[in-house]
N, C-alpha and C positions, 0 to 999 in steps of 0.2 A: 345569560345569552342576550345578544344584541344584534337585533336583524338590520342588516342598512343597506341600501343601495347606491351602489357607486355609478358613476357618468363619465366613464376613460378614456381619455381623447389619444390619438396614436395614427400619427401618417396619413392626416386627415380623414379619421375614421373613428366614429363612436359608439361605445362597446358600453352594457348595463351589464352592471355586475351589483347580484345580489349576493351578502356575505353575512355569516356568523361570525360576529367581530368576536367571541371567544376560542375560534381556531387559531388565531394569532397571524401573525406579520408573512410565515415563510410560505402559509397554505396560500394565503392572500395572493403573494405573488405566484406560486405554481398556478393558481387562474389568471390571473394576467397572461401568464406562459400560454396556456390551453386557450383562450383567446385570441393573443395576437402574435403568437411563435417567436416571443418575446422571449431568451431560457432568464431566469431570475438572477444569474450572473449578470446579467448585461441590462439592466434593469435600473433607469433613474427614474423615480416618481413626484412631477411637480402638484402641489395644489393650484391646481389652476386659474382660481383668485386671484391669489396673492403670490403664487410662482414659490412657493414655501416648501422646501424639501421635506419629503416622507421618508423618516429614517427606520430605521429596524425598531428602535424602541417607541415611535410615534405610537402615539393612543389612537386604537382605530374608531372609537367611539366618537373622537370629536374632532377629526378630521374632517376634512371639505369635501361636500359630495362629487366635487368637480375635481378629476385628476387627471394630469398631462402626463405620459407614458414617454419616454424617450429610451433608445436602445442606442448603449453606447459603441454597440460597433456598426451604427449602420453608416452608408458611404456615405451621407454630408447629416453627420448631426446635426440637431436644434442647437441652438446658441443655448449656453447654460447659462441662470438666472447669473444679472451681474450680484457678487458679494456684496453686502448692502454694510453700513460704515462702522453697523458694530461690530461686523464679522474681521472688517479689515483691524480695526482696534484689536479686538480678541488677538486673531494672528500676530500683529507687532508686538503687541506686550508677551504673546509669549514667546517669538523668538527674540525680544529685547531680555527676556528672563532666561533663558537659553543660553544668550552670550553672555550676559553678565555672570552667569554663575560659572562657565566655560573659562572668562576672565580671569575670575576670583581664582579658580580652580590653576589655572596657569601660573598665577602672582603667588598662590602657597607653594606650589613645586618648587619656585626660585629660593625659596627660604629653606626648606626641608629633605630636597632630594640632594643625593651623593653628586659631589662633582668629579668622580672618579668612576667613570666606565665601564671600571675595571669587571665591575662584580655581574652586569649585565651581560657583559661579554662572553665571561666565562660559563653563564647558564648555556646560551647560544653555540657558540664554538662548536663542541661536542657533537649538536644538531647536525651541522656542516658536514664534517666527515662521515657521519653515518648517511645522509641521504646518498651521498657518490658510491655507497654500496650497491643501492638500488640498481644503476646501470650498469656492473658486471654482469655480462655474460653469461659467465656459470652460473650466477644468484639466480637470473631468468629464465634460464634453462628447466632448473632445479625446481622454480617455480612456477614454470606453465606446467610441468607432469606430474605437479600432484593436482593439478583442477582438471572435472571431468568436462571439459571443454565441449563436447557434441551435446551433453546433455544441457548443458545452461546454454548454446545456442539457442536450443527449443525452447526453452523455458520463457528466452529472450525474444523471440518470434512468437510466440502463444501467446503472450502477456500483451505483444501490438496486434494481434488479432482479436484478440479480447477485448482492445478497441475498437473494430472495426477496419484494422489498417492490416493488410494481408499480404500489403508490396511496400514494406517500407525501405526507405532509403540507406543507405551505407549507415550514412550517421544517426541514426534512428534506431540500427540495430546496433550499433556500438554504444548509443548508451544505454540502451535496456539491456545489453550484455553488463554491463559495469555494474548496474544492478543487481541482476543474478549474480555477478559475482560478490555482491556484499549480501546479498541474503546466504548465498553459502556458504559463505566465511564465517559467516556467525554461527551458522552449527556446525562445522569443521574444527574451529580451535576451541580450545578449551578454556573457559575464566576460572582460575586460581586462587583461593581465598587459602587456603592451607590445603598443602598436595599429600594426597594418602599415601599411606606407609609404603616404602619400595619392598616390604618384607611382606607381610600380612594382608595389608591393602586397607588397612583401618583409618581411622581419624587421629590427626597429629595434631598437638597446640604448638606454639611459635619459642623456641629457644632463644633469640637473637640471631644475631649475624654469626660467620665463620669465614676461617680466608679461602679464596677459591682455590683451586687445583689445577697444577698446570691444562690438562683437556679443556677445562672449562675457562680458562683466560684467552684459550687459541681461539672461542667464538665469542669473546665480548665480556663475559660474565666477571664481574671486577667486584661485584655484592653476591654474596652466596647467604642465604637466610636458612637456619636450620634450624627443623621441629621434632618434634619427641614424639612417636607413637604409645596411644593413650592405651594401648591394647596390650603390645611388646615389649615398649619402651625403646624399642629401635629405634635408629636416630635417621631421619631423611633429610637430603640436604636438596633445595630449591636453587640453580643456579639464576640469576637473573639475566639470561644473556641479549646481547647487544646485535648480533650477527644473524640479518634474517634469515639468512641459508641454515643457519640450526633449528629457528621458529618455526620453518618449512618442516624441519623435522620432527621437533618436540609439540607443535601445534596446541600451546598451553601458554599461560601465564597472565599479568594482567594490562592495564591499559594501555603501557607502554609496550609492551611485546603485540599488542593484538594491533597499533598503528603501525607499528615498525612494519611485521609483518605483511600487514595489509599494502601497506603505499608501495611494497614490494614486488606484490601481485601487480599491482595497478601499472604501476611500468612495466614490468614482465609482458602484460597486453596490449602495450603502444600507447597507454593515456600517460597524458602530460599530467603530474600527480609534484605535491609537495606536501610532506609533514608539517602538521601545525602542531607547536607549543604552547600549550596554553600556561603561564609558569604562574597560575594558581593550584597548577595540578591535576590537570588530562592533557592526554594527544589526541589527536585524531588526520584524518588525512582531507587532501581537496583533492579535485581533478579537474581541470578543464574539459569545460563540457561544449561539445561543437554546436551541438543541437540548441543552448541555453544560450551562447555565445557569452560566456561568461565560468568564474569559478566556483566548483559544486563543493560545498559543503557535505564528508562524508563520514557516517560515526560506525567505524566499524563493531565496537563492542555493544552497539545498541541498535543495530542494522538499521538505523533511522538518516536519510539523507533529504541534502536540501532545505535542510529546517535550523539556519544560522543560529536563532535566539533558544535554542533549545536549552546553554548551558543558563543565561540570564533568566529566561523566565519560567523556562521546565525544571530546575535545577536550583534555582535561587542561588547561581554561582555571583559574586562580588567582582568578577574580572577588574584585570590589570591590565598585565599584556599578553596579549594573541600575535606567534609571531609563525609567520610563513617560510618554512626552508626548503627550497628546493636544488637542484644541481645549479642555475645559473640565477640565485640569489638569495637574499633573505627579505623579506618584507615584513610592515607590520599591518595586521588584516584587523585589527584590533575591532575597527569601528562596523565592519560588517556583523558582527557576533555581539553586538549592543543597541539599546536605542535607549539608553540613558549613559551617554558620552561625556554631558559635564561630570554624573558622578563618579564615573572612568577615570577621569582626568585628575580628581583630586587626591587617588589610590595609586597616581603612577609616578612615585617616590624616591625610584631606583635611579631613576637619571633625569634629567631636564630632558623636553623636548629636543632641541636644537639638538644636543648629544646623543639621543636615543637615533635621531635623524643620519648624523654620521656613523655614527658605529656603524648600523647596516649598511650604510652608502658605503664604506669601505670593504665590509664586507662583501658587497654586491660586487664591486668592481673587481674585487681578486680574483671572484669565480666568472668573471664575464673576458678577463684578460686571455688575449688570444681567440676569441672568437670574431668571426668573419662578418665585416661590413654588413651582409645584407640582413646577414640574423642577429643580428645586434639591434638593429632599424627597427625587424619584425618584436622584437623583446620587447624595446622600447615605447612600442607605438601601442603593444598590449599592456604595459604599467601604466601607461597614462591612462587608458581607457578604464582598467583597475581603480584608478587614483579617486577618477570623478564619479565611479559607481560608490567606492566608499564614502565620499560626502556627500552623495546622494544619500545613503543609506542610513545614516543617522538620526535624519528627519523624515525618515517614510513613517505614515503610520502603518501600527500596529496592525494586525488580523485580529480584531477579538475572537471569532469565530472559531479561531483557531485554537485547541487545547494542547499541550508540549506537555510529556509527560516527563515526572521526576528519575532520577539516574536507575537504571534497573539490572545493570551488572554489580554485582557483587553480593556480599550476606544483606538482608535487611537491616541488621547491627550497625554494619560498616556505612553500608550509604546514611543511614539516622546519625552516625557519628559526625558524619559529615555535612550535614546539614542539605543533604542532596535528594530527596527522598521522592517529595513532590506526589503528581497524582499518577497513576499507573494507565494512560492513555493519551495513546496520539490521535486525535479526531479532530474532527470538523464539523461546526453544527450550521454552519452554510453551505449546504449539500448541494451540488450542483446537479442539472438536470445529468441522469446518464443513458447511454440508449444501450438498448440489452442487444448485443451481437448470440441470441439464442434458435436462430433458424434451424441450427444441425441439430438440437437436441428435441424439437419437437419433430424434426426428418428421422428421427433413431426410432423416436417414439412407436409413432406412426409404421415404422417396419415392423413391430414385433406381430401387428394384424397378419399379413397372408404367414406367419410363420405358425401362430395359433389353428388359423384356419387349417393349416396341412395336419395339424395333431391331430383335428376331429375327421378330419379327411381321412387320414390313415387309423384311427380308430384306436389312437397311441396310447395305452393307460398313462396315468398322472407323473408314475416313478418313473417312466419310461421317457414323458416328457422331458420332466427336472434334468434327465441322466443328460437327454438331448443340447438344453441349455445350458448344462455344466460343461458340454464339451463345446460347445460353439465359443463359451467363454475361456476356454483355454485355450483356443486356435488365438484371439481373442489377445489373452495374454504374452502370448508369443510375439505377438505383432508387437504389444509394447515393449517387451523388451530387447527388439532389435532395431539395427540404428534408424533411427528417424527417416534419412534422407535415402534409404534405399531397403524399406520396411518390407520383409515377407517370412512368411512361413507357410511350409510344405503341409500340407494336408492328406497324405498317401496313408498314414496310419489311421486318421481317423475314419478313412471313406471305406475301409474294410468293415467297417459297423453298417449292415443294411439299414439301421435304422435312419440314419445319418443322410445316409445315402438317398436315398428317399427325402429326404428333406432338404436335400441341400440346395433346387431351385426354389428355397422359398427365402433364403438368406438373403439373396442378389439383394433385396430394395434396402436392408441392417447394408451391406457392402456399401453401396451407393451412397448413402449417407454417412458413412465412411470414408470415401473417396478411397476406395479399395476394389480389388474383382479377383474374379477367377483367370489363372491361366494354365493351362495346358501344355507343357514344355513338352520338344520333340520326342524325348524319351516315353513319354505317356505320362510323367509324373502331372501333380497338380499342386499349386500352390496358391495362396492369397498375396499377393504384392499390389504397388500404390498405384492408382490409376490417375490421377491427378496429384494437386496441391499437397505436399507432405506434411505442411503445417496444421490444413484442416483434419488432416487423420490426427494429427497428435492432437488438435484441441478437442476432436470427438471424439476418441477413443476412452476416455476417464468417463466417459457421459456413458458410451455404451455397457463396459463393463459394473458401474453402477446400476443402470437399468437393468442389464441381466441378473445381479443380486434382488433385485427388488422383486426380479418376475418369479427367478426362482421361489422368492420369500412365500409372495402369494400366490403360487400355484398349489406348491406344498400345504397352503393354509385352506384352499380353495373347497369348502363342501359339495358344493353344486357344479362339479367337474364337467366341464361340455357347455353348460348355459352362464355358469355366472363368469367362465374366464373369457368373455365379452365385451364385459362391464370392467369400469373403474373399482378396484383400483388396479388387475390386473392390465387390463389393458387401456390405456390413456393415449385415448387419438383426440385431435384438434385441440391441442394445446397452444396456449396464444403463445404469440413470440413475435421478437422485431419490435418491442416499443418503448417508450421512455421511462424510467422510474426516478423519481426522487423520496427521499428521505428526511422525517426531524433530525437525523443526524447519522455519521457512521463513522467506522475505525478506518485510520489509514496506516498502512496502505492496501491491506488484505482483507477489511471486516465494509467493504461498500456496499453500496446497496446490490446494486447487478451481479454479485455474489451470491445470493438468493434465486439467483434467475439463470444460472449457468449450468443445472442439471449436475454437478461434482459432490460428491461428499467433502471433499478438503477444502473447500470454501463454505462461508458463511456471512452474513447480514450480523452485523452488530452493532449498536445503540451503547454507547456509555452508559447516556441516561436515562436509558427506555424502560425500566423497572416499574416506574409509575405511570406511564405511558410514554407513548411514542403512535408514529403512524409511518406508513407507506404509503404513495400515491404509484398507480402504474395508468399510464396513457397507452392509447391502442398506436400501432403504427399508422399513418393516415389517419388518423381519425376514424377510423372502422366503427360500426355501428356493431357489437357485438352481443349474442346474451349470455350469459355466463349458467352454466347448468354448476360445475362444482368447482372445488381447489383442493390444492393439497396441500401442507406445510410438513417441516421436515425436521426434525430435533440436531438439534447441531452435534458439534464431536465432542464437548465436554461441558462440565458447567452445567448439570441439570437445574441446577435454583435459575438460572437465566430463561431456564424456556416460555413460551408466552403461555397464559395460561385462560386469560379474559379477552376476549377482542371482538370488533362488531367491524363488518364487509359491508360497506358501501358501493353505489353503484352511480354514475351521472350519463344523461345522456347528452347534457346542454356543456361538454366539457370542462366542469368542475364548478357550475354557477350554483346548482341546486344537485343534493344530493338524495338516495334512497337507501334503509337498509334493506341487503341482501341476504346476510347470515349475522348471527349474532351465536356466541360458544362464549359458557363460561365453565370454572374448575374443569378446564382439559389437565390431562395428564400424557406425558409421554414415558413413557416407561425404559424407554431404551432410546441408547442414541443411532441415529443415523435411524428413527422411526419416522415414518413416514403414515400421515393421517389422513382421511380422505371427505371431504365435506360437500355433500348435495345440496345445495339451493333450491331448498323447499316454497320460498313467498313465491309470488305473483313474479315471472321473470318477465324482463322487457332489454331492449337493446341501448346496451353503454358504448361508452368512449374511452372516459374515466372510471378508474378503480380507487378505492382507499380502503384500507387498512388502516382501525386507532384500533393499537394493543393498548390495554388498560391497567393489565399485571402482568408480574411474572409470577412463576410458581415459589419461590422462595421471595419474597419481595422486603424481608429483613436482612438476606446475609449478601444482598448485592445490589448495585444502583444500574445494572446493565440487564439486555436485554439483548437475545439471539435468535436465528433462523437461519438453520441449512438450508433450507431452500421453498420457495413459492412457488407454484405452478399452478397455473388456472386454465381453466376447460370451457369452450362453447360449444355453442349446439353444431352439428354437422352442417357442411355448407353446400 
């Protein structure tokens, strides 16, 4: 360990910062953050000397005690340091090494590629007619009524409220609808490695091909692959078909049936969508995205979008050509889905440039023939805009940060044959600041009080309680599964229970934090319907009914019935909420930090590499001067060797300059998942800002490099 004190200048203002240069580079900047509301995204750090950039991997030991802070989105940045002459050198020689190899790589294609078209053309072709499926009619018809369309609204509005966005705009909700619809897609269809027996329903090995059958030529299927049941010896025949309108049907097969399909859907919903060819061997689809103003990379058999370089550096794919078909063209996207383009260049064999440049141009023009002046213009003026993002994109650097994980559809056999394998995580270990949207779950909390209060009130034994809160969770359940946007359920059965009944003004403030109430319809009946925002009930609602599991849990477990169902853990009042967390790292796009902080069981906080350690930071909102009496941690859904098992709770009050421990736990066990543990802050308490969390193990720390939590919750004193 190495104690140093920093001197950070920032908008003419100077900030001392004391640091353990063995916390590393990312803690560093989260105090900078807690400092000058600097978030570590937006973060250039000069030596103020010498004007010397501080990069991720700088040595914090022997850096300049003098540090210039600049935020790159503020309205008139610092001038950045000029590039100094070796910098410019470095830069020319390597884009002079860039083009020369781009050169070379050009001058071997002259010698070695086909001067005959022909063979590239005919991969392509094919491509063509099948996209112009896509806009029948029937096909879209056929494919909007098999997706549950209200429920991925909500899913799609939850997910911007779980941002903090609760009014988002048209375009905002259509692309996090496109979303939900590639996360459903991927558990909707089914991946195909060999299809079990149509007799038995066993495990079949691969016969070869067979010829198809007229039914199955009338939707595309021109390759039929038939396997032998290993059980019956029946024979099952796999058609390969070509015609999404059957995929819709059969919702099974492999890459090329799960794009086909997809890009299906994706017009079926009004996104401007084209199938990509990659003719090393995957499909996948794009969409234009309004919100992005540009084309989205989208991988339906790996639900993973947005992430181009996924097949180059997640996949160790060799690309060739990536080519774009959609109704009104074909393009080649080649150079978006690379950043090693001269080695591209000297693998693309099949034709010469110039020639690969025509082929499509002619192709382009056949399917733009007959289109109207003004939308030709609009086509036009978006290929060019296309044109110069793709040679932009060549030369962008890299995200190191960034980890792309290897091909994860199919047997592990098959993708290892393939040389596709790679690592089994999408993450990011430059975590950015995120702010926990958690007000409604500590409002839920916080209701289960006067509803306790009426047990002892009314003088309710224990069984009689639980019966009470089994039934408030089934009113409860009701509510979710009726439609989102005009939620209720009648209550006239349950209020025939006196016991119920009697209790039931104690619900109001569980309602309220629901955005729900009672109504009394003319008839006399009674129902719970939305009283507000529909979205905030659906984002509360997973909150509640997990909390009522929990209370149930420990009521039932409760010895000291009357006095200890007061305390934590049953009852959990002033839980903090509303503040920022960051992370050494987390899974995208479902394992982030603020997953830990959303009060749900189906989410969770995950670490690739948090097995040997890892940490959390959580900031109060404002800056709140808090003290922290206890926490809770929460066993995730699966994967017990992940769970944390050694960790030591930190506390700051000077905003992350100088810290204290708070708790220190080690050989924890969780027994069960979705357990929940409850930890008293026994030291000396005093009032924080900043929280930290360094887990140190996990409970199995041989058979996994990750690290997980359903969920954090911390407690302060009453206010």
């Amino acid at each position: 360990m190495v104690a140093r004190r920093f001197q950070v200048s920032h908008n003419d203002s100077d900030f001392d910062l004391h640091y353990d240069t063995d916390d590393g580079f990312e803690v560093f900047q989260f105090q900078l953050y807690s400092l000058t509301s600097v978030p570590p995204d937006h973060q250039k750090i000069y030596g103020a000397e010498q004007d010397t950039p501080v990069l991720d991997d700088s040595d914090l030991i022997t850096i300049s005690d003098k540090l210039r802070l600049v935020s790159i989105n503020h309205s008139e940045p610092e001038p950045e340091p000029e590039p100094s002459a070796a910098d410019f050198l470095k830069s020319d020689e390597e884009l002079a090494r860039l083009l020369q190899a781009e050169e070379e790589a050009l001058m071997f294609q002259q010698y070695v590629a086909s001067q005959d078209p022909q063979q590239f053309e005919s991969r392509v072709r094919p491509y063509v007619s099948q996209v112009l499926m896509y806009e029948d009619e029937k096909r879209q018809e056929a494919a909007r009524k098999s997706v549950p369309v209200e429920e991925l609204e909500e899913k799609a509005l939850v997910s911007l409220a779980k941002e903090g966005n609760f009014k988002p705009s048209k375009i905002e909700q259509d692309h996090a609808f496109l979303l939900q619809l590639l996360f459903w897609f991927k558990q909707s269809f089914r991946w195909v490695n060999s299809p079990t027996c149509h007799d038995c329903g066993n495990k079949t090995v691969g016969q070869g091909m067979t010829r198809p059958l007229p039914f199955e030529t009338l939707y595309g299927a021109s390759r039929v692959e038939l396997y032998c049941c290993t059980s019956c010896s029946k024979k099952t025949r796999f058609p390969r078909y070509n015609d999404p309108i059957k995929l819709v049907e059969t919702r099974e097969g492999r890459c090329g049936e799960w794009a086909n399909c997809f890009t299906l859907y994706c017009r079926a919903f009004g996104y401007e969508s084209r199938l990509i060819l990659d003719l090393t061997d995957h499909v996948w689809t794009e969409c234009f995205s309004q919100i992005l103003g540009r084309w989205m990379h989208l991988d339906p058999c790996e639900a993973i979008y947005d992430k181009p370089l996924l097949y180059e550096k997640g996949w160790g794919k060799k690309l060739d050509y990536v080519i774009a078909i959609a109704k009104d063209g074909v393009y080649d996207v080649t150079k978006r889905y690379t950043r090693k383009w001269h080695e591209v260049l000297s693998r693309r064999t099949m034709l010469t440039e110039p020639s690969l440049s025509s082929v499509l141009s002619n192709i382009t023009k056949e399917r733009r023939r007959g289109f109207a002046s003004q939308l030709l213009s609009i086509i036009e003026a978006r290929d060019m805009e296309e044109s110069k993002e793709l040679e932009r994109s060549i030369h962008a650097e890299e995200d190191e940060s960034l980890s792309l994980p290897g091909r994860r559809s199919g047997t592990e056999e098959w993708r290892k044959s393939r040389l596709e394998f790679g690592s089994d995580n999408l993450s990011s270990s430059a975590c950015p600041v995120r702010l926990c949207i958690d007000e409604h779950v500590t409002r839920i909390y916080n209701a289960f009080h006067p509803i306790l209060l009426q047990f002892v009130g009314e003088e309710l034994p224990k069984s009689e309680a639980a019966e009470v809160l089994k039934t408030t969770k089934g009113i409860l359940l009701d509510l979710r599964s009726s439609p989102y946007k005009t939620r209720r359920a009648s209550i006239n059965s349950v209020l025939k229970d006196p016991k119920f009944q009697k209790l039931l003004p104690s619900i109001d403030e569980l309602l309220g934090a629901l955005s729900l109430e009672k109504k009394v319809n003319t008839d006399g009946s009674v129902e719970i319907c939305l009283a507000g925002d529909p979205v905030v009930t659906s984002l509360a609602l997973p909150v509640a009914l997990d909390a009522l599991d929990d209370m149930i849990f420990n009521l039932n477990k409760c010895e000291n019935y009357g006095k200890d169902m007061f305390l934590l853990p049953l009852l959990k009042l002033n839980r903090i909420h509303s503040g920022s967390a960051i992370a050494s790292s987390e899974e995208l796009p479902f394992g982030i930090i603020t997953s830990a902080f959303d009060g749900t069981r189906i989410s969770k906080w995950e670490e690739p590499n948090g097995a040997k350690g890892c940490w959390v930071m959580y900031r109060t909102s404002d800056n709140k001067m808090l003290e922290l009496v206890a926490y809770e941690l929460m066993s995730a859904n699966d994967a017990p060797e992940r769970d944390p098992m050694d960790w030591l709770l930190e506390g700051s009050s000077d905003e992350g300059i100088s810290w204290q421990v708070l708790d220190k736990q080690t050989s924890q066990f969780f027994e069960d998942r979705f357990l929940r543990r409850t930890y008293t802050i026994s030291s000396p308490s005093f009032a924080c800002n900043v929280f930290r969390f360094r887990f140190l193990a996990v409970r199995d720390i041989q058979s996994t490099s990750r690290l997980q939590i359903g969920s954090i919750d911390l407690y302060t004193k009453s206010t």
